[in-house]
N, C-alpha and C positions, 0 to 999 in steps of 0.2 A: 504494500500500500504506500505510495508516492507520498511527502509532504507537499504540495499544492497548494500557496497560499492564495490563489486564488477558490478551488476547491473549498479553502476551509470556510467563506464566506455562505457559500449553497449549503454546507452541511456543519450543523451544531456540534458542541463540541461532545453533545450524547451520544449524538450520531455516529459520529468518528470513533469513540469510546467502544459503542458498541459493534463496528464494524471491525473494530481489533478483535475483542471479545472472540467474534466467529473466523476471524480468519488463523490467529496468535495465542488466543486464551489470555486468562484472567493475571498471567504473572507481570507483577512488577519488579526491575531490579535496580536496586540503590546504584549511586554512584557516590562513594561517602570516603574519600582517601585521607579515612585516617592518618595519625604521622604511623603507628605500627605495622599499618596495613601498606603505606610507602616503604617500610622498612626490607617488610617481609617479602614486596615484590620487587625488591632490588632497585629500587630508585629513591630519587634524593626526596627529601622532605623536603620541598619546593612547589613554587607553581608552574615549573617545567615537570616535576616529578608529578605533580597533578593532574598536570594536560596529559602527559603522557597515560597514565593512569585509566584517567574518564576517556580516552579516545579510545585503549584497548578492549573497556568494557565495552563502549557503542559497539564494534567492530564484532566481539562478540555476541552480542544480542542481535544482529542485526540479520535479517533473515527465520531469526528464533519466536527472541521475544518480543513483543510488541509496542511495551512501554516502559521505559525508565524516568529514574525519581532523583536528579543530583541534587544533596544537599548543599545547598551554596554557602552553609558556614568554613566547610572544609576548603573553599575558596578563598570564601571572604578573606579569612585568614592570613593574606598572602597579597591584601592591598590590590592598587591596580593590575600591578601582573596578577596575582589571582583570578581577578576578572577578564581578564585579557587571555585567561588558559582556556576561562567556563564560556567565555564565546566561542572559543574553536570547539568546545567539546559538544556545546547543543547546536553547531555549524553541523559538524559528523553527524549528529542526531536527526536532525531535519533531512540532510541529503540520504540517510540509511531508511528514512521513511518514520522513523518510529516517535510514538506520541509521547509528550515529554512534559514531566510535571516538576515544575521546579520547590523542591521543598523549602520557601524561604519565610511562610511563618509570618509573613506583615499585616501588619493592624494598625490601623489609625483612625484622624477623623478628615472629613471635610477634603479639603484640594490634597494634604498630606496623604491619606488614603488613596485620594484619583492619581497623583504623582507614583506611588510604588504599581498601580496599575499601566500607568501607561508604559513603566520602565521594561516590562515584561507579556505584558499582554497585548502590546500597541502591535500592529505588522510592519514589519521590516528592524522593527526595534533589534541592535545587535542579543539582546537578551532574550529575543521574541520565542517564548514557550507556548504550551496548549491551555497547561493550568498551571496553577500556583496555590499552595495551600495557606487561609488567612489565619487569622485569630481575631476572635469577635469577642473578647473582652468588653468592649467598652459597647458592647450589643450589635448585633445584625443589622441593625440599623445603622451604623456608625461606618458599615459598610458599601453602602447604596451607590455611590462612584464605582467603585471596582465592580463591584455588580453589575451595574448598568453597563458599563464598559466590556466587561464580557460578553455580556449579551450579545452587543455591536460587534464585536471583531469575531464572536462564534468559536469564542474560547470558555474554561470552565475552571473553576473554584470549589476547593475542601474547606470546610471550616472547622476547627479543630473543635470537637464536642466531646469525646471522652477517652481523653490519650493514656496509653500505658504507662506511664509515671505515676510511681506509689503520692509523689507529692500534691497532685493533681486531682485527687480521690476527695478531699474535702469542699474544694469550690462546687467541682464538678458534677457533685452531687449535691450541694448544696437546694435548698426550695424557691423556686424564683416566687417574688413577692410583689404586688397588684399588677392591673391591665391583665390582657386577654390571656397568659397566658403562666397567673398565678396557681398554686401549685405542683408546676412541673417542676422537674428539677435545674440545674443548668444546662444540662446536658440534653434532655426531654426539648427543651425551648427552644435549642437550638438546632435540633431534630428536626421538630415539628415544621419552625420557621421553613427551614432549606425544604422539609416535600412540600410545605404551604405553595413555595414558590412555583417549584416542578410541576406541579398538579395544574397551575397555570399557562403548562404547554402541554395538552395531554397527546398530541400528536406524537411527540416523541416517547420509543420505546424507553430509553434512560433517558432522564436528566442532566443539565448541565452544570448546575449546582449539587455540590457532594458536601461528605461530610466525612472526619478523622474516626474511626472507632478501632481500638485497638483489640487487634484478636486473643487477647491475653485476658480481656476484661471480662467478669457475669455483669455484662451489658444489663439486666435487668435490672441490679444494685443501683446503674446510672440513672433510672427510668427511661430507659430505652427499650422502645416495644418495636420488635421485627420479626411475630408471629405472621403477618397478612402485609402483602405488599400491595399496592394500588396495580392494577393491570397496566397502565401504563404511565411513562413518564416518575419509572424508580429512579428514588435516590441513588446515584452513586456512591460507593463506599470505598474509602482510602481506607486497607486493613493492616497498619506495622504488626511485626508481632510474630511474623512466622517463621519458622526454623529458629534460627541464632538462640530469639528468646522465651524460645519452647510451644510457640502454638503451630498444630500440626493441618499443612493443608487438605487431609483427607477429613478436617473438621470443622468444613465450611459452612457446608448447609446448617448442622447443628450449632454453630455460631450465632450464625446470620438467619436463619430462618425464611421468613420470602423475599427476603432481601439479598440470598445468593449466590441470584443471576448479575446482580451490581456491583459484586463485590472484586476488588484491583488485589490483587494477592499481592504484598511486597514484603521484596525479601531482600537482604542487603550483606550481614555479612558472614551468613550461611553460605553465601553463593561468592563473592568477597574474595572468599578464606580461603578457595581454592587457589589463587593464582594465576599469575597468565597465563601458563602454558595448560590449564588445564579449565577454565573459565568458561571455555565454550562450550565443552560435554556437561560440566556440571548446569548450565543453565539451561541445554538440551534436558534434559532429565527431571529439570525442574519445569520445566514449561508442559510435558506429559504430562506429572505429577497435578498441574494447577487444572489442566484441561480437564481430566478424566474426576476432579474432585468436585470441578464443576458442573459437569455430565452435559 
């Protein structure tokens, strides 16, 4: 499947989502160049040793899997040339075809908020990804630029609702308090909000707005309900969590529930860990594993 930025305008970023889904399967794989993980694959802890790094992984997914996740701390890290590595590396990404969600985490308000949108979601942007995963802290609403902004360029957005960090268990559950949407939890609200949205395009099989749940979590604890999914226009679901830190992808459905068929399996450094020279069988073997769990 070609990136096409003309293409990407005619089809949502569900669409494309789901057109991976059938063609790739549900794996995702991190690009996360630790300094040990630079160590152990024999290159410098650098943002040469990083480029290098994120291009081998492209190179290896490419043909395979369908979607990868670079975290851009491991860049960031490394100042301009940093950024100047992670433009070559979601360069390779784009021309390998494959859909690219850059895990960078921003939250703000007002033009601050539309500025980290337009940095990454904008086309032709040297940073230009599919999605970008937010944080709605300061509420869903505080979001509505990047939002709307997706929409227009037929890009797509996770928002972080109930992450694997033991430290994250007390907000996250926490009970939201008045307006529409008291009594839910933090996590329930911001559930709710992201399918509120999707169900506003019911044309589409998935949705363009997703949300973070980690495969580690009794998702129930969060109030998160994903016994019955809406027949069309499912929430997409970003799921860390698998391999490395112990959630097994043959335990999707009982995860997820009718939620699934949405769900981006990623994995990062279970598949990582392997190395270069052997990166590409291990991600073949993983992309079976994700497809046949998905059925």
């Amino acid at each position: 499947m070609s990136h096409d930025p003309s293409a990407a305008t005619a089809l949502s970023f569900g669409d494309r989502l789901d057109a991976v889904f059938s063609a790739r399967g549900p794996l995702c794989v991190g690009i996360d160049p630790h300094a040990w993980l630079l160590t152990d694959w024999g290159l410098p802890d650098s943002a040469a040793g990083a480029e290098s790094f994120g291009r081998t992984v492209v190179e290896a997914c490419a043909g395979q899997a369908g979607i990868v996740k670079p975290q851009v701390a491991f860049y960031e890290r490394f100042g301009s040339a940093g950024y100047a590595a992670l433009e070559r590396v979601l360069a390779d990404a784009r021309a390998a075809g494959l859909l690219v969600i850059a895990d960078v985490k921003r939250g703000d308000l007002g033009t601050s908020a539309e500025a980290y949108g337009q940095a990454w979601l904008s086309g032709g942007s040297p940073l230009e990804v599919d999605a970008i995963t937010v944080n709605a802290y300061m509420g869903v609403g505080s979001l509505a630029a990047v939002i709307g902004q997706a929409e227009r360029e037929s890009k797509g957005l996770f928002l972080l609702a109930a992450t694997s960090n033991p430290e994250a268990e007390a907000i996250q559950q926490a009970v939201v308090a008045g307006g529409g949407q008291a009594g839910l939890t933090v996590a329930g609200a911001i559930f709710q909000d992201v399918a509120a949205r999707n169900a506003e395009h019911p044309a589409h099989t998935i949705g363009s707005l997703g949300v973070v749940l980690g495969a580690t979590l009794d998702l129930a604890a969060f109030g998160v309900d994903l016994a019955v999914a809406p027949a069309r226009a499912i929430t997409p679901i970003l799921a860390p969590g698998f391999g490395h830190q112990g959630a097994k992808v043959a335990d999707v459905r009982n995860l997820y529930g009718g939620y699934a068929q949405g769900v981006i399996v990623s994995e990062s450094r279970s598949v990582l860990s392997a190395g270069p020279r052997r990166i590409a069988e291990t991600i073949a073997r993983r992309v079976l594993e994700a497809g046949a769990a998905r059925g």
